[in-house]
Each structure stands twice: as structure tokens, then as C-alpha cells.
C-alpha positions as CSV (number, residue, x, y, z in Angstrom):
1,X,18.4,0.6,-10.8
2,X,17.8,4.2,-11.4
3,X,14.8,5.2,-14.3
4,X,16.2,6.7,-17.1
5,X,15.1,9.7,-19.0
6,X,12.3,7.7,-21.5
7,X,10.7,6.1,-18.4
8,X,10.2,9.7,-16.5
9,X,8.8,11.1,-19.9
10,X,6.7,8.2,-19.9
11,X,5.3,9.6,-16.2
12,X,4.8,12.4,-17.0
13,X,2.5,11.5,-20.0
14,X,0.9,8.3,-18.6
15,X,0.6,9.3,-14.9
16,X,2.3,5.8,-14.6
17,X,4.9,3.3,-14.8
18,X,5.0,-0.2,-14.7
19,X,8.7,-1.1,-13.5
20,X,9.5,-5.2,-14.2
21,X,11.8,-6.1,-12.1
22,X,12.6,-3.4,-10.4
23,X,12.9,-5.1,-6.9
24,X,15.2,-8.3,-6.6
25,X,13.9,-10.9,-3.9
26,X,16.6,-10.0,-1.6
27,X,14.5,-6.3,-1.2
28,X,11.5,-8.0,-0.4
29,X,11.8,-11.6,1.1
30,X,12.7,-9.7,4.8
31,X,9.7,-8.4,4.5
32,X,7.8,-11.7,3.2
33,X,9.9,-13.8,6.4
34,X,8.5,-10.8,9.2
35,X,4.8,-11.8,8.0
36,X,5.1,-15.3,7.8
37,X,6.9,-15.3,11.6
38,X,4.2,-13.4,12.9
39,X,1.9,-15.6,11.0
40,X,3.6,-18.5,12.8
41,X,3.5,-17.5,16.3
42,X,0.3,-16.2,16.0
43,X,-1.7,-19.7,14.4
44,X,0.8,-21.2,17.2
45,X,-1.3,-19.0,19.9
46,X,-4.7,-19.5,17.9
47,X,-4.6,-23.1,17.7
48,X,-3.7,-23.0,21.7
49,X,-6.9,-21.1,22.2
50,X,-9.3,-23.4,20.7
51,X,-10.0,-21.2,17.6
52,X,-7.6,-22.9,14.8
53,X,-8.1,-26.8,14.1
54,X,-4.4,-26.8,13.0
55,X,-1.6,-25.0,12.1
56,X,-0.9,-25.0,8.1
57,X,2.5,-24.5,8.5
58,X,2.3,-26.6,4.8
59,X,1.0,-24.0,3.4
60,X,3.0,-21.4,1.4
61,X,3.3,-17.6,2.5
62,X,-0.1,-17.1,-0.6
63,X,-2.2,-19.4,1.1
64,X,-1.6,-20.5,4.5
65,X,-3.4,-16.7,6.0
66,X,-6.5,-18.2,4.2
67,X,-6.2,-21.3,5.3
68,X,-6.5,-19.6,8.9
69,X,-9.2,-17.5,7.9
70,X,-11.3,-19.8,6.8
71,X,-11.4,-20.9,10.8
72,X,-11.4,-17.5,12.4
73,X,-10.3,-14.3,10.7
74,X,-9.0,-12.1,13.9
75,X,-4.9,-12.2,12.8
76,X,-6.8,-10.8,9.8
77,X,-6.8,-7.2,10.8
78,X,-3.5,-7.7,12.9
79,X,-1.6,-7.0,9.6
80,X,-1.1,-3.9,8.3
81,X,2.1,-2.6,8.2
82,X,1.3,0.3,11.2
83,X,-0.5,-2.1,13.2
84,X,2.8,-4.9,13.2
85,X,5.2,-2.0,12.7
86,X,8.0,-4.7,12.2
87,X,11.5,-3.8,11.4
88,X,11.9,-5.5,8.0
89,X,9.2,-3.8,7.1
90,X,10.4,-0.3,8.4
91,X,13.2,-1.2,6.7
92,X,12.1,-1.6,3.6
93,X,10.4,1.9,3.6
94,X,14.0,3.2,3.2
95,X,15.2,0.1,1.1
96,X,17.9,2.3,-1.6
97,X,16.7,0.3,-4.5
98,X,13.1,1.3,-4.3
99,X,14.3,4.6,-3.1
100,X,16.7,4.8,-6.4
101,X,13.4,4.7,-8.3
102,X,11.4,7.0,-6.2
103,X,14.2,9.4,-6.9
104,X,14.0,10.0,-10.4
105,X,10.1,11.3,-10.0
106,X,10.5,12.7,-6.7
107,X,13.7,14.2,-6.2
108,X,16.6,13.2,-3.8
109,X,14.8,14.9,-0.5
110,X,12.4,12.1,0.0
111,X,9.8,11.7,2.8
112,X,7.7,8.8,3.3
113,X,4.1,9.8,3.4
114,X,2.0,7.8,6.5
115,X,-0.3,6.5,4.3
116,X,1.6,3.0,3.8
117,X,-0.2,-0.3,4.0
118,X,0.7,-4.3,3.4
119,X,-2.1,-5.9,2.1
120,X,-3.0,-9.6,2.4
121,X,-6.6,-10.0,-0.5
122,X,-8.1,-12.6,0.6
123,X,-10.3,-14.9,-1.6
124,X,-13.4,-13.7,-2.0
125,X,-15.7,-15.0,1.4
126,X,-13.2,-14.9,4.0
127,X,-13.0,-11.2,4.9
128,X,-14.6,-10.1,8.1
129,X,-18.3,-8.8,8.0
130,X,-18.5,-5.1,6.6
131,X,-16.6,-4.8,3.5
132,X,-13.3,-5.4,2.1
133,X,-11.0,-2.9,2.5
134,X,-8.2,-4.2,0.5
135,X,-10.9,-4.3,-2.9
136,X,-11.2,-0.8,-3.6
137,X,-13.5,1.0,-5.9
138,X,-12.7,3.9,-8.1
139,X,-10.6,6.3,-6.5
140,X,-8.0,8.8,-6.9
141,X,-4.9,8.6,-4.0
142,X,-5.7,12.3,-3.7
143,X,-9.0,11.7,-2.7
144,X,-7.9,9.8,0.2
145,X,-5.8,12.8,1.6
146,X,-6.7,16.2,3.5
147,X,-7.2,19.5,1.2
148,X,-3.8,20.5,2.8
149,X,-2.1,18.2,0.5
150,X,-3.8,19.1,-2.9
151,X,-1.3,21.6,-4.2
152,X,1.3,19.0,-3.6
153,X,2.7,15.8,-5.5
154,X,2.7,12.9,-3.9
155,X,3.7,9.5,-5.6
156,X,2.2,6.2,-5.1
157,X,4.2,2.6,-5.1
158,X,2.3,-0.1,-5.4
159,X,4.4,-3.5,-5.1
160,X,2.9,-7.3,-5.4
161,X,5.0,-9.5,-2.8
162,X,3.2,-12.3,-4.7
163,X,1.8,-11.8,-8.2
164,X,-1.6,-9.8,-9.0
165,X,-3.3,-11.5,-11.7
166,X,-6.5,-10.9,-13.2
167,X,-8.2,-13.4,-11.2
168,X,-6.6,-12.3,-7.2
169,X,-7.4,-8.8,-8.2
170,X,-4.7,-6.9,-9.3
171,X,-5.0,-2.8,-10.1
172,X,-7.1,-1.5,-12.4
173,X,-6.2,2.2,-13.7
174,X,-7.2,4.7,-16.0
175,X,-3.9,6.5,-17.3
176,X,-3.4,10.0,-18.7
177,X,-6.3,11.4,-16.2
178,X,-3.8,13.4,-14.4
179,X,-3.4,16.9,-14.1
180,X,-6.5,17.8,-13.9
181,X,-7.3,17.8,-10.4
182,X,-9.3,16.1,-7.6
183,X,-12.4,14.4,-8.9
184,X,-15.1,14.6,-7.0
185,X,-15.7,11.8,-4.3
186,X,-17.7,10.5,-1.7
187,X,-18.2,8.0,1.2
188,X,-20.0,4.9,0.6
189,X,-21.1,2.2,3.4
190,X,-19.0,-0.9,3.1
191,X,-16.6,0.2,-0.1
192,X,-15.2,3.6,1.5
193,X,-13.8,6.3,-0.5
194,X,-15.4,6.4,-4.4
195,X,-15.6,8.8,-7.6
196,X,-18.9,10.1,-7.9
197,X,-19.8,8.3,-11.3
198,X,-20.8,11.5,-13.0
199,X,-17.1,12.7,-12.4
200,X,-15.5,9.1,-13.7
201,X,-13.3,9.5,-16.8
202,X,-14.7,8.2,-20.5
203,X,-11.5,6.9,-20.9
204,X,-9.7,3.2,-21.5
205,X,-9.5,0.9,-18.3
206,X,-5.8,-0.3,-18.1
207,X,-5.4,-3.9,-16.1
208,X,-1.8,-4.7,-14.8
209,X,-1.3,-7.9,-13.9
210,X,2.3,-8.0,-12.1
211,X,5.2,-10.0,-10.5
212,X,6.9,-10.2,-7.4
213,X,9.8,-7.7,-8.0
214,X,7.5,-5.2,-10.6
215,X,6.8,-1.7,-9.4
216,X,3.8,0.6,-10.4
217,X,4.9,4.0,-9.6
218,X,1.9,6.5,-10.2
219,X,0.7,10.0,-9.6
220,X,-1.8,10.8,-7.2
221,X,-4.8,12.2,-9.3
222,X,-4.6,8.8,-11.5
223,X,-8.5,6.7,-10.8
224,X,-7.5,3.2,-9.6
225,X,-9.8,0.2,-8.4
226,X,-8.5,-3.2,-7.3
227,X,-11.3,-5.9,-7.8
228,X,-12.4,-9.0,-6.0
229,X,-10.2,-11.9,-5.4
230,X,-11.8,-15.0,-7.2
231,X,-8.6,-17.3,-6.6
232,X,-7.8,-19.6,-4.1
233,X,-4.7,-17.7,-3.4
234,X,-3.4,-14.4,-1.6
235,X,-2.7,-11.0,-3.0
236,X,-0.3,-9.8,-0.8
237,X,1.0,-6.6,-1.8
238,X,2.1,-3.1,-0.4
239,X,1.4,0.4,-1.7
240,X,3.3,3.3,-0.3
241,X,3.7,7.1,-0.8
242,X,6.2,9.2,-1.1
243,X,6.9,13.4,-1.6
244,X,9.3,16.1,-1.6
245,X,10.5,16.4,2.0
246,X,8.6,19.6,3.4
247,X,5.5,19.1,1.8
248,X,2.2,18.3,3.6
249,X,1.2,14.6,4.0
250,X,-2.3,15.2,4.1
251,X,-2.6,12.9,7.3
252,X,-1.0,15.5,9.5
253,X,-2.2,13.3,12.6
254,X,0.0,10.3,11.2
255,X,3.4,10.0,11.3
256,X,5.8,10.8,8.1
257,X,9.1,10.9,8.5
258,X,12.5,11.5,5.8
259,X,13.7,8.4,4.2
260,X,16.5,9.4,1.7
261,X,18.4,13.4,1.8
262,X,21.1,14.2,0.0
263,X,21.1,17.4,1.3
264,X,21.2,16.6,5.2
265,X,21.4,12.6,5.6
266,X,21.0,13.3,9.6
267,X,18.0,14.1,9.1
268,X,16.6,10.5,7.8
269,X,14.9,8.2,10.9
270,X,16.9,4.9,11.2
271,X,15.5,4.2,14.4
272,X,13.0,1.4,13.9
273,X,11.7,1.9,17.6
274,X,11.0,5.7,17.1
275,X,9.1,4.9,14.2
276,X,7.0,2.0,16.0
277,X,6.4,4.8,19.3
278,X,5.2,7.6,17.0
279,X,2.8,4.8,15.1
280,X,1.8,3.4,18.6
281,X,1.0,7.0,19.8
282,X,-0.7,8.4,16.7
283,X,-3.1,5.4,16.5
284,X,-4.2,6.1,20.4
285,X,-4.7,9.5,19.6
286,X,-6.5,9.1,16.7
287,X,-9.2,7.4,18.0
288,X,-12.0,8.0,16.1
289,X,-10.5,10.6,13.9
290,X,-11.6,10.6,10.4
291,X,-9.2,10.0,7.9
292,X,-11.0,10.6,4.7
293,X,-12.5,14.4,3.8
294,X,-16.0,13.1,2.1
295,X,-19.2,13.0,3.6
């Protein structure tokens, strides 16, 4: 599927678009399979330990993490997508279908940006102590970059794996606020990175529920929050970025790296294992690094 010329105007004007169906299940279920292995061998190795009363290998792929959780949460923070740094998942960074749609906003020299996360929400309760990071307050994906990156576009795909309803937190966003700039932001204990409220649009709230296989493609500068999960169910979900190869990522210390050229195809990474070593070796050097620009 490739967007056609209505649904780029609609970009343009919106600062979004909602893509239904977008994404068939044979895109995502590699990914979906990867999580709920590692999943498996993982409550295999917890319940061995003492720490897990059972298994829930009953449980579907949108419960059976909370299931665990509700025991002991450590696999929690095992799964983000740099941390696993499986190969359906690098995969699927590069998957043409998604990359068909990136396309007709970005251009056909793509690079994926390092900021790229999968994101199990959890019901509300059985997060570690300090915050949530996968409910996010008010923000613009700009925000969340170094200043290098400001002059630059750089789009955002946000993708349910299961659906985002009202209830499991799905995104919240404000459209037609781009343009405009970066809003002011700041740091705040325990939410992270949040529009000051005197800089917060006077505008509409959008709320997108979704289904596995929709798209949200949005620009940077757009305010987006994702609210608590008050279901007895998962959110799982990734959001990833992509830009016009030869921009800057504005996580310089974090590895990008070209997914799609037309122009020079030797130039896109295949190599699943490259990709894991430069993760590996930008997370031990970034020790302590701070990612965000606000104070």
C-alpha cells in the first residue's frame, strides 16, 4: 500500500494520519511470536528461580506479561526493542509495506531514527515504582530530541500490535499544531518530558482508538499524551521514527542507520548482528547520558 495524493494533503494539514489497515498480520505477527518466545523462556527461568508461582502459558500475548507482573515485574524492563534487539523486530524496522508508507511523507532515502521503542502498557498498578514510562503526558516528539535536530523533519509511526482503546490508553493528540515550532518543555519527576502548560494549545483533543494493522503516521511538532491503562489487558504497541537520510537524529549518541535508498540500496543495514553490536555498544557508552534537553 502506497498513500495517495488526498492522504499526503491530509498530512500536511492535519499533522496526521490515521492509516486502517495499513499493516496485514503477516507484517506484524514476527514481531508478536519474538516477544511472546522471549516471554516464554523467560517465565520458564523466573518460575525456576522461585519468583513466578506459574507459568501462564494460557494466557494470550495481551495478558499473560501482566499475569507475570503481578508476581514480580523484572522481564518488565527487559522489553524494549534496543534492550531485546531481536531480529523480527530489526526486521520489521525495514518491513517494505510500512516503508511504502513512510515513503510518501518522507521520500525514498529513508533512515530510521534511534528513537524506536515496543511498548507493553500495563494495567494500571503493575508498573515498577517511579513512574510509567509507557503513559506519557503532553509532549511534542521534538521535544524529546537534541536542538541539532530542530530544523529537520522527522516522522513518527505509532503502530498497536494489539488494539488501543479508550480504556488501555490509546494516543491522545492535538492536530493542526504543527508548524509552529518546539513548544516549550520541561522535566518532571516521575512523568519525564512535558509542555509547560502555559505553552499547551487551546485547541480540540483528538482520541484515536486503533487496531492491530492501523498506522498513525505524524509530524514531529504535533502534542501527544497516552493515558493510563484502566483494562485488564496489554497495550502493546511500537512507535518509531523515521527522516530523510543525511539529516540529524537528534540522539547522535544512538544508533540510526538507512532502511530503504533508491538511490544507493548498498547502503541500507541488513545485518541484524551489526545492528544489535552498535545498540549493545551505544547503551554501555551512554551510561548516564542524558537523553532529553530540559532541565
Amino acid at each position: 500500500m502506497t498513500l495517495n495524493a488526498t492522504q499526503i494533503e491530509q498530512f500536511k494539514a492535519e499533522g496526521f494520519l490515521v492509516v486502517k489497515g495499513g499493516l496485514e498480520d503477516r507484517d506484524l505477527d514476527p514481531v508478536i511470536r519474538e516477544y511472546e518466545a522471549y516471554i516464554d523462556k523467560r517465565a520458564e527461568e523466573l518460575k525456576a528461580e522461585g519468583k513466578i508461582s506459574q507459568l501462564y502459558e494460557q494466557e494470550p500475548f495481551d495478558r499473560r506479561l501482566a499475569c507475570i507482573c503481578r508476581e514480580h515485574n523484572a522481564l518488565y524492563r527487559e522489553l524494549d526493542i534496543m534492550f531485546l534487539r531481536g531480529k523480527a523486530s530489526f526486521a520489521f524496522l525495514s518491513n517494505e509495506n510500512l516503508l511504502d508508507l513512510v515513503e510518501g511523507i518522507v521520500g525514498p532515502e529513508i533512515t530510521c531514527n534511534p528513537i524506536q521503542h515496543i511498548r507493553p502498557k500495563l494495567p494500571t498498578g503493575l508498573t515498577p515504582e517511579g513512574g510509567d514510562p509507557h503513559v506519557a503526558p503532553w509532549h511534542q516528539d521534538a521535544g524529546v530530541t537534541w536542538a541539532d535536530a530542530d530544523p529537520y523533519f522527522i516522522l513518527t509511526v505509532w503502530i498497536p500490535l494489539t488494539r488501543a482503546t479508550v480504556e488501555n490508553g490509546c494516543l491522545q493528540i492535538i492536530p493542526r499544531t504543527h508548524g509552529k515550532g518546539l513548544m516549550q518543555h520541561h522535566t518532571k519527576p516521575g512523568m519525564g518530558t512535558v509542555i509547560m502548560d502555559e505553552e499547551m494549545p487551546q485547541s480540540a483533543v483528538l482520541t484515536l482508538p486503533m487496531s492491530k494493522g492501523d498506522l498513525l503516521l505524524m509530524h514531529k511538532e504535533i502534542p501527544h499524551r497516552s493515558t493510563a491503562n484502566t483494562s485488564d489487558n496489554i497495550r502493546w504497541s511500537m512507535d518509531l521514527r523515521y527522516q530523510q537520510t543525511g539529516t540529524p537524529t537528534g540522539r547522535p549518541f544512538h544508533p540510526e542507520f538507512v532502511a530503504r535508498s533508491r538511490a544507493n540500496p548498498q547502503s541500507v543495514l541488513t545485518d541484524h548482528a551489526e545492528w544489535s553490536r552498535r545498540w549493545a555498544e551505544a547503551l554501555e557508552r551512554g551510561k548516564g547520558m542524558r537523553g532529553h534537553r530540559w532541565n
